[in-house]
C-alpha positions, 0 to 999 in steps of 0.5 A, a space after each residue: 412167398 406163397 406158391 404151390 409148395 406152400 399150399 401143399 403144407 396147408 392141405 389138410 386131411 379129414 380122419 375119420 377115426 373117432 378121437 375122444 378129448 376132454 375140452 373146454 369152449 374158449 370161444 364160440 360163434 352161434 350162427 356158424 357153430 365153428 369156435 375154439 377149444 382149449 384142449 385139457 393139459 394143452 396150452 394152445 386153443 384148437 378150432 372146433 365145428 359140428 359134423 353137419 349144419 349148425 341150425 340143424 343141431 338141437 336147441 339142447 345141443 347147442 346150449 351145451 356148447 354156449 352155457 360151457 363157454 359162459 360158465 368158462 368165460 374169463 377163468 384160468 383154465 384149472 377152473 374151466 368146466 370140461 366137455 367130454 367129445 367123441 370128434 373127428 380130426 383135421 390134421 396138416 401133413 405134419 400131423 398136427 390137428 388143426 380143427 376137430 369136427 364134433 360128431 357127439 358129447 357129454 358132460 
């Protein structure tokens, strides 16, 4: 049953608070820049998009994500190269991050 209630628990909110991880690229769509992250320590993948238009982004910048999911590609996770990223967070009300939206990164 979906109704107003439901929709409250799927209401997220947008911290601006910058959270730095340690994450590897699972998967990546390069045309909208949106993808999955699989957190280091963590056994579930998160969703991950940039803080502003993914054709604005640096060829450079982009290749970071794109080489890091390659290299990534098929390995179990203690084999996976790691992205250091200084993100923002989108949490449900219960607290739990359901994106993080990429403001900057290294290596």
């Amino acid at each position: 049953k979906f109704d107003q209630d439901t929709a409250g628990i799927l209401e997220v909110v947008h911290s601006n608070e910058v959270v730095t991880i340690d994450a590897a690229v699972t998967r990546f769509n390069t045309r909208t820049g949106n993808g999955r992250l699989q957190l280091k320590g963590e056994d579930e993948t998160v969703a991950f998009g940039f803080d502003r238009e993914y054709r604005s982004l640096e060829i450079s910048a982009k290749r970071i994500f794109s080489e890091n999911l390659h290299f990534n590609n098929g390995k179990p996770i203690d084999h996976c190269a790691f992205l250091n990223l200084q993100t923002s967070t989108l949490r449900l009300h219960n607290g739990k991050i359901v994106k993080y939206v990429i403001k900057g990164y290294g290596v």
